[in-house]
C-alpha positions in Angstrom: 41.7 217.9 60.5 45.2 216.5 59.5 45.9 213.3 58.5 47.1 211.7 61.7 44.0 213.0 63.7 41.7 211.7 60.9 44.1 207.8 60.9 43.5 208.4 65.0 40.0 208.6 64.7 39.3 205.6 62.5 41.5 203.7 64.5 39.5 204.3 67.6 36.1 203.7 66.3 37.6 200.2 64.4 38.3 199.1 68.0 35.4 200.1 69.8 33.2 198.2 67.4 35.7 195.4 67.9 34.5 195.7 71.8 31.0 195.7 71.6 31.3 192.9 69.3 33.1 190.7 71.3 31.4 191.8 74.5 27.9 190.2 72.6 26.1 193.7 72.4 24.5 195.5 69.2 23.4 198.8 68.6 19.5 198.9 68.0 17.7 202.5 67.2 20.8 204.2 69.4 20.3 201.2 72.4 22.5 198.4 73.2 21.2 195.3 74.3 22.8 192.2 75.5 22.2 188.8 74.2 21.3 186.2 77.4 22.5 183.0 77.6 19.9 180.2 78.0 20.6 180.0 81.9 20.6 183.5 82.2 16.4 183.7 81.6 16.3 180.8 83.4 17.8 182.0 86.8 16.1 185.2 86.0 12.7 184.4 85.1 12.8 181.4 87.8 11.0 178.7 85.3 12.9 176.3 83.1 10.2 175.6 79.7 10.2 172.1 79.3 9.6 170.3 75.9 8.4 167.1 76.0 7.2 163.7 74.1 4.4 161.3 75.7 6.6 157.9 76.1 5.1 156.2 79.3 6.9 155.2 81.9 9.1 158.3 81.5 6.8 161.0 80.1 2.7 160.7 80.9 0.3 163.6 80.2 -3.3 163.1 82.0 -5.6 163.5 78.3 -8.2 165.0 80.8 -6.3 166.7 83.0 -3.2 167.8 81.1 -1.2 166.5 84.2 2.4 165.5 84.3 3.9 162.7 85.3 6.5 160.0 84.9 10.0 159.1 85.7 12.1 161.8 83.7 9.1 164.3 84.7 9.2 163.7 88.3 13.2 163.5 88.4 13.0 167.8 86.8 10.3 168.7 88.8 12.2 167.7 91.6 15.4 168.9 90.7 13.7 171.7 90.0 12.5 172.4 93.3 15.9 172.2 95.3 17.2 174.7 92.6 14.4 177.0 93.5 12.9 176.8 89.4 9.1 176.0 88.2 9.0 173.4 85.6 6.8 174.9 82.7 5.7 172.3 80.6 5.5 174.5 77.4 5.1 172.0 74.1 4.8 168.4 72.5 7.2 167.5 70.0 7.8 165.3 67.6 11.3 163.4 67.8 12.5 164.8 65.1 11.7 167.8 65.9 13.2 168.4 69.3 15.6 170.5 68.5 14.0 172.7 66.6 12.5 174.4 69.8 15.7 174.2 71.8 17.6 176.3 68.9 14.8 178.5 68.2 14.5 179.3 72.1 11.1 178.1 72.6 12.4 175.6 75.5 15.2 175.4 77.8 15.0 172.2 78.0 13.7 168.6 76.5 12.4 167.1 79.5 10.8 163.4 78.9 14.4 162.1 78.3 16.5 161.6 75.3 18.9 158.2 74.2 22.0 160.3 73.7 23.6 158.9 70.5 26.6 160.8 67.8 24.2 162.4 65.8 22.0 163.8 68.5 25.1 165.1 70.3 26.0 167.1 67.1 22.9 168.6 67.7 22.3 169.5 71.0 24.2 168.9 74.9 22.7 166.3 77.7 22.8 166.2 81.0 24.6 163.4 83.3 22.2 160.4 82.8 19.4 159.1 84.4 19.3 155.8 83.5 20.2 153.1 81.0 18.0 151.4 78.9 18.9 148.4 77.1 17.6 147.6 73.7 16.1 144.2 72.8 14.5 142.8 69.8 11.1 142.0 69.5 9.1 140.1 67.4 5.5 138.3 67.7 5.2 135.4 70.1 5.2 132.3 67.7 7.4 133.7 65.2 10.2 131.0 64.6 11.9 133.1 61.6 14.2 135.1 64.0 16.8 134.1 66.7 19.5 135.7 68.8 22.4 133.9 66.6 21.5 135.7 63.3 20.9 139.3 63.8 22.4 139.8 60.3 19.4 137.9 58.8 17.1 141.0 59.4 19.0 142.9 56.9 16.6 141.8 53.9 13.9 143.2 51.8 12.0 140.3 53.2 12.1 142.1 56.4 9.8 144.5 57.8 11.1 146.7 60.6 8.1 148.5 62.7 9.4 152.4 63.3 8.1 155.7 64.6 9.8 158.3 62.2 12.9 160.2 63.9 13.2 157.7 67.0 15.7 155.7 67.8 14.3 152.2 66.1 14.0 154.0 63.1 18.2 155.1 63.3 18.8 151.3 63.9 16.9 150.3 61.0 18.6 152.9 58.9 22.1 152.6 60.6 22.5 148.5 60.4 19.4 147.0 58.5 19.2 149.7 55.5 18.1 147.0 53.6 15.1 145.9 55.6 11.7 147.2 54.7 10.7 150.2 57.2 6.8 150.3 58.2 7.1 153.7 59.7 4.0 155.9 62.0 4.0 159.2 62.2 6.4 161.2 64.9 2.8 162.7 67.2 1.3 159.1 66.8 1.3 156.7 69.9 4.5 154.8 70.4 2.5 151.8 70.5 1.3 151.8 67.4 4.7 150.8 66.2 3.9 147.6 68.4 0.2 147.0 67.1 2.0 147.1 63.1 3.8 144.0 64.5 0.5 142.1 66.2 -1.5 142.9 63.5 1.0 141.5 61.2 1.7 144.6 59.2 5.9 144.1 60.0 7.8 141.7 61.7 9.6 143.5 64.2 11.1 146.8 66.1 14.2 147.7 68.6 12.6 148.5 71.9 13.4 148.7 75.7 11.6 146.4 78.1 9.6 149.2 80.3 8.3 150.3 77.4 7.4 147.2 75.8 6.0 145.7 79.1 3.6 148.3 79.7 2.0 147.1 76.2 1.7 143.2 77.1 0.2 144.2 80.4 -2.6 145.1 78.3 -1.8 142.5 75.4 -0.1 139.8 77.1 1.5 136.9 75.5 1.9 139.2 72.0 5.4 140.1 71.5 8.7 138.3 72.8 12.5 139.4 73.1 14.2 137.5 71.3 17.4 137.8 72.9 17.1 138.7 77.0 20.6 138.6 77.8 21.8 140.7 74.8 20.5 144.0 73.9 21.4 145.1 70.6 22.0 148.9 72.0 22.3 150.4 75.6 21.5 154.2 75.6 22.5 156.6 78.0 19.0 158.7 78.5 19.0 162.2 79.5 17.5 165.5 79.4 18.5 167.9 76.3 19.2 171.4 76.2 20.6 174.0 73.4 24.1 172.6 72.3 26.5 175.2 74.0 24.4 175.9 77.1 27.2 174.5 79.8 26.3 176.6 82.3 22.4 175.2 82.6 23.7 171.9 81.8 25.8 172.0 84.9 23.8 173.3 86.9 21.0 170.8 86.3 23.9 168.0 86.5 24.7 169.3 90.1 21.0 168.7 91.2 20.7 165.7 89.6 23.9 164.1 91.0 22.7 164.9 94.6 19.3 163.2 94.0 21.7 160.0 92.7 23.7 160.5 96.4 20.5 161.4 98.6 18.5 158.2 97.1 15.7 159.9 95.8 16.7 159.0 92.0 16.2 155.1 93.4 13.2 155.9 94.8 11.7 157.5 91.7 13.4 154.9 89.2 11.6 152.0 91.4 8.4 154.0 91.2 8.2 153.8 87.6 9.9 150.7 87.2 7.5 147.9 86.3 9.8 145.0 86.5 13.2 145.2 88.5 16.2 145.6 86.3 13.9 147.3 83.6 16.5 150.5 83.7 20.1 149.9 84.6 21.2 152.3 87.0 23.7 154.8 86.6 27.2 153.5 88.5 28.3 155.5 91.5 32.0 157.0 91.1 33.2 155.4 94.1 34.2 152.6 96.2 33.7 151.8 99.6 36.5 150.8 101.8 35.4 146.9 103.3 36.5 148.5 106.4 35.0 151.7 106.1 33.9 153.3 110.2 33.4 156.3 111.7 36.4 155.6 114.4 39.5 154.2 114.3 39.7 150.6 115.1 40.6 149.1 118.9 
């Protein structure tokens, strides 16, 4: 073999690895196999596995049953259905650990809703909303210490902010109160027991949104109060999560989801979970309608 035939050779088999390489293959015991993209086993397999994190109205599991329900639940079931996929509902997860199973392909999807926020979209895509949910203090009925016109005094070690680890209470507390006291509960524990630490008097207060919070003083009423109604100290786009980089799926959920916003079914489900009107703020529609607006031309 000369030298240019040898040169020749290596060239060849330089760019041919090159190829496979970009084309997203590897050679395995003398096969090549393709790596799938998120929505690729998903329009395969016909089933999108859904993660999820018991937060009543939007996620409710049956504890006898194991049934699903809720707003967020409901919404991908249904948008499930008039894209011809089976909702699996595959694990519970912690909220800090959500993630986790998207990256490690365990899930396709977090389904009970996610407040969308910088960090979290560092770590993962969301879908077009589903709602809005404002987010109010709230501190024990009787409980004179705080008041809408000094937010800033519940930055004190005096202070004791009521937080489940990882959710989005506890990144406010961190984020603009650092130096408030954090009574924290475990991420797999009830929600409400990040209300009870505030009736039983073991903090002072916690960042919540009303449908949350009004589900609790249905069964304790006249136990918590906002302390600001017209202000909320956050509003949070919330969402459904997938693997960050999975555009395809997330479009293709966004396109379901956007006709179930025109058809009126999203109303319909948001007013079925809704427990007092205005609860969620609905997502705006991207258009206008004409004052004048008929299907003929006027006489």
């Amino acid at each position: 073999m000369d030298r240019r035939s040898f040169i020749g050779k290596g060239l060849i088999g330089v760019l041919l690895s090159a190829v496979l390489t970009a084309a997203g293959c590897r050679f395995n015991s003398g096969s090549v196999t393709t790596t799938n993209s998120v929505y690729d086993r998903v329009t395969q397999s016909g089933t999108i596995r859904a993660s999820y994190a018991v937060y009543p109205p939007y996620c409710i599991k049956d504890p006898n049953t194991g049934k699903m329900s809720g707003l967020f639940v409901d919404v991908l079931e249904e948008a499930g259905r008039r894209l011809g996929l089976k909702v699996e509902w595959t694990e519970e997860v912690g909220w800090g650990s959500i993630f986790e199973g998207l990256n490690a392909n365990r899930d396709d999807v977090f389904g009970a809703g996610l407040w969308q926020n910088a960090s979290r979209s560092k770590a993962a895509a969301f879908s077009n909303p589903i709602i809005f949910n404002p987010i109010m203090v709230w501190v024990r009925s009787g409980d004179t210490r705080f008041n809408e016109k000094d937010f800033e005094s519940l930055n004190s070690p005096k202070v004791k902010i009521s937080v489940q680890d990882g959710a989005v209470e506890d990144l406010i507390s961190k984020s603009d109160y650092p130096l408030a006291a954090r009574v924290s509960v475990p991420q797999l524990s009830p929600w409400t027991d990040v209300l009870l630490n505030i009736t039983s008097r073991k903090a002072d207060l916690t960042f919540a949104e009303p449908a949350a919070v009004d589900l609790f003083l249905d069964k304790n009423p006249g136990t918590l109060t906002d302390i600001d109604p017209e202000n909320p100290i956050r509003v949070f786009p919330n969402a459904y999560a997938f693997k960050l980089g999975e555009v395809k799926l997330q479009e293709m959920l966004n396109g379901a989801l956007d006709e179930m916003i025109d058809d009126g079914t999203m109303e319909k489900l948001i007013r079925k979970y809704e427990h007092h009107p205005g609860e969620f703020y609905r997502v705006a529609k991207p258009y206008a309608i004409p004052e004048k607006a008929s299907g003929s031309k006027s006489k």
